[in-house]
N, C-alpha and C positions, 0 to 999 in steps of 0.2 A: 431895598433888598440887600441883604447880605449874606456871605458865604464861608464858612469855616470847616476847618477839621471835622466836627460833626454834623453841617450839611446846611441847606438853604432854608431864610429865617426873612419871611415878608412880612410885611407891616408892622414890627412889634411883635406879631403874636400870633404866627402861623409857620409854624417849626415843621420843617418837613427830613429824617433825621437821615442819613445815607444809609446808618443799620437797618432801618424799615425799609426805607428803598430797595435796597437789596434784599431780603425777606420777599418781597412785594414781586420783585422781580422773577425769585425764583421759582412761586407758586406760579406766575403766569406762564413762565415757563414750560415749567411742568404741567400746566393745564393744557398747551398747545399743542404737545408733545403728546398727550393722551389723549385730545382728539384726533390728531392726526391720526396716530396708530389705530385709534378705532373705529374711523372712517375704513383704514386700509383694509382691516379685519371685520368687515361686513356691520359694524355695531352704530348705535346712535348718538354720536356726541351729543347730543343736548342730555343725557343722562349726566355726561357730567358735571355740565356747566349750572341742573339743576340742583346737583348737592354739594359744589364747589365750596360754598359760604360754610355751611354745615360743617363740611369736613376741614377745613383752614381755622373755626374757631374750637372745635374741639382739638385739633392740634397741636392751639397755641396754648390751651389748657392742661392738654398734658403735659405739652413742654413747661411749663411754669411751675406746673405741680412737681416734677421730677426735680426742679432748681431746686425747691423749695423743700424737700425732702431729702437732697444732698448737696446741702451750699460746699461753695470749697472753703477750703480751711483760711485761705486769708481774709475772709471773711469776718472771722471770729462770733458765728451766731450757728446757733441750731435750729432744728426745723421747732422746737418750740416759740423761738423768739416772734419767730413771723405770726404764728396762731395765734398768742399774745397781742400782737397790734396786725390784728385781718386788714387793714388797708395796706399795710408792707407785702399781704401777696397777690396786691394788684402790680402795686410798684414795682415795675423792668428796671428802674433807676437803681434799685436794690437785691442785684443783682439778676440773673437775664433769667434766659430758656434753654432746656436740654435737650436733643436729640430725640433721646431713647422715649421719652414723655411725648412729643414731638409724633413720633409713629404708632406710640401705641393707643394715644388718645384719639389721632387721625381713622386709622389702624380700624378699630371698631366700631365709629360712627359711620365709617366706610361699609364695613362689611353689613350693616340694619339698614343702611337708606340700599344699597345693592338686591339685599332681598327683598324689602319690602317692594321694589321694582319688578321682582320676580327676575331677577335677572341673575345669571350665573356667575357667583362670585368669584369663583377661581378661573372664570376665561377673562372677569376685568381684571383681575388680578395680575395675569399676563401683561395686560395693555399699561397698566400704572408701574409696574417694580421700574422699568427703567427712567420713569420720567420723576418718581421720589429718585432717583441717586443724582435726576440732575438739575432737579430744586434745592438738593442740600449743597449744592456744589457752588447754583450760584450765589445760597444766603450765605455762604462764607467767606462773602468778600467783605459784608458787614463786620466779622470779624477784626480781618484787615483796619477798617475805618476807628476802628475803637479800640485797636492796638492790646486784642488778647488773644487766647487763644494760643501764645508761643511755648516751646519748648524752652529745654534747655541752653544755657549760652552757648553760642559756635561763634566758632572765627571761620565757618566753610562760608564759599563763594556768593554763597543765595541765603546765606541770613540777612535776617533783617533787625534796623536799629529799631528799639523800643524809647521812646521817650521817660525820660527819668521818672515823671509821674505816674504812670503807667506801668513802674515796674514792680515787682513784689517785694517785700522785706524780706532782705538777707541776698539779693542780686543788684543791689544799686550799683555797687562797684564794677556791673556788668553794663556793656550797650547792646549787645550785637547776640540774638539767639533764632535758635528753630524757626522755621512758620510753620507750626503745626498747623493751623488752619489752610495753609497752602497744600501743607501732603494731603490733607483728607478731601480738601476738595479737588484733588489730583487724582485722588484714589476712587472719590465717588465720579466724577469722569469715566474715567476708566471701566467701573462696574454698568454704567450708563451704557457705555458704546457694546461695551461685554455681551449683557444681558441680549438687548437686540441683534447683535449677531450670532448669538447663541438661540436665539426665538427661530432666526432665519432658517439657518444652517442644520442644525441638528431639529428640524419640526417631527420629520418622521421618526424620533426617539424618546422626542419627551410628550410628559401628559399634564394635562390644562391643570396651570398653578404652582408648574414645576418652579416659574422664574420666583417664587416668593420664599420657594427655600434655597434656591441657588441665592436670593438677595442674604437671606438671611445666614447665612455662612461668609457672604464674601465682604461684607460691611461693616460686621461686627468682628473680621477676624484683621481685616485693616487698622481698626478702631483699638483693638487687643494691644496689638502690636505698637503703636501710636502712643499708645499712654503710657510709655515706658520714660518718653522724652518731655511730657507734658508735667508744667506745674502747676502746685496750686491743684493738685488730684484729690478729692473727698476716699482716705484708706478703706480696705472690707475687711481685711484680713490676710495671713500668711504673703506678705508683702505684694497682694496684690490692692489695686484700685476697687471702688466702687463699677466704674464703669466698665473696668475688665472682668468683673462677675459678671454683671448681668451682659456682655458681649459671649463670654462663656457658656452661659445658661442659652442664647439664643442660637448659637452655632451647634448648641447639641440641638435643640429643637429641630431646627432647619435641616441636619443633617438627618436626625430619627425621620424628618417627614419626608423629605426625600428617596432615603431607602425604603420604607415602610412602603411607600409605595408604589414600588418600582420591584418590590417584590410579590405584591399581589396576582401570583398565577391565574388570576380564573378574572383580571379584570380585561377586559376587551381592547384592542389597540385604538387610540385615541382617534376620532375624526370630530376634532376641535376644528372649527371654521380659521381660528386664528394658526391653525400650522401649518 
């Protein structure tokens, strides 16, 4: 057995990587965390732990598809190159997995294995938004391990050194920058703890499904903000990012869905079991 920078390697030939591990981590995580909650809220964990598989590999599919349809630019390939040789969009070696793919591939296999349960999507809804902020929180230590994910150089207190290999062209002459991967898994922390105390607190105000637009406002507007110091950003236009488009796009969604129905007069005050 032996141990390195990218993780523990037995026999020759059984590579087990600390990026998956942490990946691996996080989902269990978050699986824990949404049976607990739905134990406490009258519901039956074994729903979840039946479409767990399900939902963890359409995830990883959206997350891979979203890579793959905005590589970053140090890259130097487009999303033709990958459709060109289809085993390159199996290959995570070639570059990884996005987020936003990440949720929305999740996201809807979630929502068909939900009904086809007959089970009411926006009260699971409730019981999962906080325990997605604190699966993405723990996979970002796999970041860490694989030294990406930084901002900008800083010489502030809590940057971190990036190793030369590891750094991009046209910052070699740099050591020391950002951990964007540290703020956002700070910041999805945060929305973690949020969420649930805002589920608690305010029950008698909100209605089943609210926390998925409250998610959806507060993650992406993190995320917005975030990419300002990030490199290596795939551009949209009028010098924004890719991914601050489509965080844009979801922050109005989230909010249109929020008010929209919060101003429905004739709908009844919620007696959701979970409030």
């Amino acid at each position: 057995m032996s141990i390195d920078e990218q993780g523990i390697h037995l026999l020759g030939r059984f590579d087990f990587h600390f990026y998956a591990m942490a990946l691996l981590a996080g989902i269990l995580a978050a699986a824990a965390l949404i049976a607990y909650r739905a134990k406490r809220y009258g519901q039956d964990p074994n729903h979840l732990w039946d479409g767990l598989i399900w939902v963890v590999i359409a995830g990883i599919v959206g997350a891979r598809l979203y890579h793959v349809l905005t590589p970053p630019p140090s890259m130097g390939i487009t999303p033709m190159d990958y459709f060109k040789n289809p085993l390159d969009l199996i290959d995570t070696r070639q570059g990884g997995l996005g987020v936003p793919g990440a949720l929305v591939g999740g996201g809807v296999v979630a929502y068909f294995y939900i009904r086809r349960r007959g089970l009411d999507f926006m009260l699971w809804v409730d019981l999962i938004m906080p325990a997605v902020s604190l699966g993405q929180a723990i996979g970002r230590l796999g970041n860490f391990v694989n030294q990406e994910l930084y901002g900008q150089p800083s010489d502030l207190p809590w940057a971190i050194t990036i190793k030369p290999e590891h750094r991009l062209s046209g910052y070699a002459q740099y050591s020391r920058f950002h951990p964007m991967f540290l703020y956002e898994m700070i910041w999805n922390l945060l929305i973690c703890v949020g969420l649930i105390w805002v589920h608690r607190r305010f029950a008698h105000r909100l209605k089943t499904g609210d926390l998925l637009w409250l998610y959806m406002i507060l993650y992406p507007g993190g995320r917005f903000f975030l990419e300002f110091i990030k490199l290596d950003a795939p551009a949209f236009g009028q010098g924004l990012t890719i991914a601050q488009t489509v965080s844009l796009a979801a922050m109005a969604v989230g909010l249109a869905g929020l008010v929209i129905r919060h101003r429905q007069a004739d709908q009844a005050p919620s007696d959701d079991p979970t409030h």
